[in-house]
N, C-alpha and C positions, 0 to 999 in steps of 0.2 A: 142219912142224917135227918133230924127231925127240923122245921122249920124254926125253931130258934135258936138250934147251933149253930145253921148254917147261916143264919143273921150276926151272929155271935162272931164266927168266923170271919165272914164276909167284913165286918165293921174292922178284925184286926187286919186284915189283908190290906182292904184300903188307907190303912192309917200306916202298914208299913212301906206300901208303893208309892203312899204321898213322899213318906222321910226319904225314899231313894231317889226318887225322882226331884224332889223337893216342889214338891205342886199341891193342888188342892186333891182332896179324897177325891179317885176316878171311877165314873160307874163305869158300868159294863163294858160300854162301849168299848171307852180308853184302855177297859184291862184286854176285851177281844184283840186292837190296834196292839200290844203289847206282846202279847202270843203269836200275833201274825210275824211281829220282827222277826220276835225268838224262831217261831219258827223258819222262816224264811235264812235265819241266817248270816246274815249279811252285814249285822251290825246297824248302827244309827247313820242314819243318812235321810236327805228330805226325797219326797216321796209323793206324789200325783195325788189328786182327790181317787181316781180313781184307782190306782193303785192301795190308796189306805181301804178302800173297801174291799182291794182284792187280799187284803194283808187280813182285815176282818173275817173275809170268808175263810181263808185256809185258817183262823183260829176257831172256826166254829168247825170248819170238816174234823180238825183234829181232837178237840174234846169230845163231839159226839163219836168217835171212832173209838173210842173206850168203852162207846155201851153196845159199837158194832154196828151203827150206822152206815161208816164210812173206812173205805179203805185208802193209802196210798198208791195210787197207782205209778208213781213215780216223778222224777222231776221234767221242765221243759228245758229247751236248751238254753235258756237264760238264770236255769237254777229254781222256780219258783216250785214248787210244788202244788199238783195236781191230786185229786181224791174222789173216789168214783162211790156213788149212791148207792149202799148194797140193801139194805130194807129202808122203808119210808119210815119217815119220821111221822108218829102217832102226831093226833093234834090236840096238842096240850091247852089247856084255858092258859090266858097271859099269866095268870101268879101261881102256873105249875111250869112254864118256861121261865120263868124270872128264877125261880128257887133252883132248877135244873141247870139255870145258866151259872147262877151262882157256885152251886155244889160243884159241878165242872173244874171251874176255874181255880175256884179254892182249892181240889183235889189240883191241880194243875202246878200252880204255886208252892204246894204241900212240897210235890216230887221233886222240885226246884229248890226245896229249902229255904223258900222265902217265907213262911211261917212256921 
């Protein structure tokens, strides 16, 4: 996607996670926290600071595991899901990770039927 679809996108996705959530437009962050649930499984429940960045991370292992990054290596015995480094992540300048995070999530959402 070229960078103003995925701007384009990106602006409907937030306006329709605001209406479900009923909250203000969430950047990235709030959409990675969101992913981490989904992924995680468990449903809505409150959740440790650091916990929400572990919720963070497994929604970043899992988007970038669509370009091949990262694999599943399976769950801990408390259910959380673990994901193993298979090639390094290139180092992208910040507004080629922002657009990449974006693309992700939006491709994320898409699968989801939320936009």
């Amino acid at each position: 996607m070229k960078a103003a679809e995925v701007n384009k996108k990106w602006s409907t996705l937030q306006s329709e996670i605001a209406s479900l959530f009923d909250m203000e437009k969430p950047d990235i962050k709030v959409c990675l926290f969101l992913i981490g649930v989904q992924e995680l499984g468990k449903g809505p429940q409150s959740f440790s600071k650091r916990q929400k960045e572990e919720l963070m991370h497994i929604a970043t292992c899992r988007l970038f595991s669509s370009m091949g990054f990262y694999n599943l290596k399976g769950l801990d015995e408390e259910g959380w899901p673990h994901w193993e480094l298979i090639k390094p992540i290139p180092n992208y300048t910040l507004l080629e990770q922002e657009l990449i995070m974006k693309s992700l999530i939006i491709d994320y959402f898409e699968e989801l039927n939320v936009i």
